[in-house]
Structures are given as C-alpha cells and as structure tokens.
N, C-alpha and C positions, 0 to 999 in steps of 0.2 A: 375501285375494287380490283383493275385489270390490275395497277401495279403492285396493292397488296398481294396478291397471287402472282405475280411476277416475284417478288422477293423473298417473299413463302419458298420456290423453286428454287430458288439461287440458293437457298440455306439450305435446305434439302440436301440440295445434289451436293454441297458443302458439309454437309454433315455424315453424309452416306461414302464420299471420298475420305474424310478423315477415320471414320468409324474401319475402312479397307488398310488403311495406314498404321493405325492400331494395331487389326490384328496381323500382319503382317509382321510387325514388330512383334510382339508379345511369341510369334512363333520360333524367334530367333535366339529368345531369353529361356533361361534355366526355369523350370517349376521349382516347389515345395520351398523350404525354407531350412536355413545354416544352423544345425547341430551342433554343440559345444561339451564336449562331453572330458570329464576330469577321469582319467586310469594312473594309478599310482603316479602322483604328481604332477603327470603329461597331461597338454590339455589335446585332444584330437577332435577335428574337426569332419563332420558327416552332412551331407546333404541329403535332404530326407521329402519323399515324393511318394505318389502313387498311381501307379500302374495298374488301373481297373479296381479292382477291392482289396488290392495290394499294396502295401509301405513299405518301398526300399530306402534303406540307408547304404547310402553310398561314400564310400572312405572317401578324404580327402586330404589329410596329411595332417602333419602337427602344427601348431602356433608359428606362428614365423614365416609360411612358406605364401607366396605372393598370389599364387593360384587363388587361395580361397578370399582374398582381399577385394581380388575382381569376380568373384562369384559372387560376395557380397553385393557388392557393388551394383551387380545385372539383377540380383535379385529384388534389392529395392528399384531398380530402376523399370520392373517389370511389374514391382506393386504398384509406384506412381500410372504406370501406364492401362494397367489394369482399373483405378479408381475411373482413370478418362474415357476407357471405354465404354463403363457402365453407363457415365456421365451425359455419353453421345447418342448411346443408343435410347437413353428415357428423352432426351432432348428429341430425336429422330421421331417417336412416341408423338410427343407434343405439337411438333411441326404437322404431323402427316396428319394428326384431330386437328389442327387448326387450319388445314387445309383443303379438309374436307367438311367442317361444317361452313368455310367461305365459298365453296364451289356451289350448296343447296340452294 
C-alpha cells in the first residue's frame, strides 16, 4: 500500500508540474482565432478575441504576408496545448480521488 501511495505522489507532483508548464505556455500564445475575410477581391485577414464581454478584431494584413502564417501557426499550437491542459487537470482530479480514498 506504501508504494501505491508512493507512486500516487510521483504522478501528482508530475502532473501538477506539467499542468504549471501549460499554462505557462498557453500565456505566451495569441487568444481567439484567424479571421478570413473577402472585401472586393482582397482577402484580409483579422484576429478576433475578447476582452471581458468584448470582441476585438484586430487587422492583420492581406493574404501573403508571413506574420499571419505564424499566428496561425501559435494559434493551433495554443489549441493543441489547451486540449492537454484540460486533459491534466481532470487527470490531477483522479489522482488526488485515488489518493484519497487509499490513505482512509
């Protein structure tokens, strides 16, 4: 039982460092999601977010320009990172119930 609860902790504190890694990251990456918008032929692209009960679209240039390729880019890279959060923290959930019904 000692070392069930010994390894119970190692995941823990494994899960609760990775869970700080996340959002650590996630704070470094763009919110909302790439706007694609058609005005007379041009396609212009917006970054669109909110700001308390607010939606800013924020210009970001036309088709072609490299900025928005790596916006793209952070932006799914901050969904992928966003599913593992969640992931961690219901995982974090489960450890801490299973490690308190082994301590009773």
């Amino acid at each position: 039982m000692e070392t069930l609860n010994g390894i119970l902790t190692e995941e823990l504190n494994r899960l609760k460092s990775l869970k700080k890694s996340y959002e650590h990251n996630l704070c470094k990456l763009p919110k909302g999601c790439l706007i694609e918008k058609e005005i007379k032929g041009h396609i212009y692209y917006y970054l669109n977010y909110r700001e308390g009960k607010k939606s800013i679209f924020k210009y970001l240039g036309k088709s072609g320009n490299e900025e928005i390729s790596q916006i793209k880019n952070k932006i799914e890279e901050r969904r992928k990172l966003k599913r593992l959060h969640i992931q961690t923290k219901k995982n974090i959930t489960k450890i801490e119930k299973m490690s308190h019904e082994k301590k009773k």
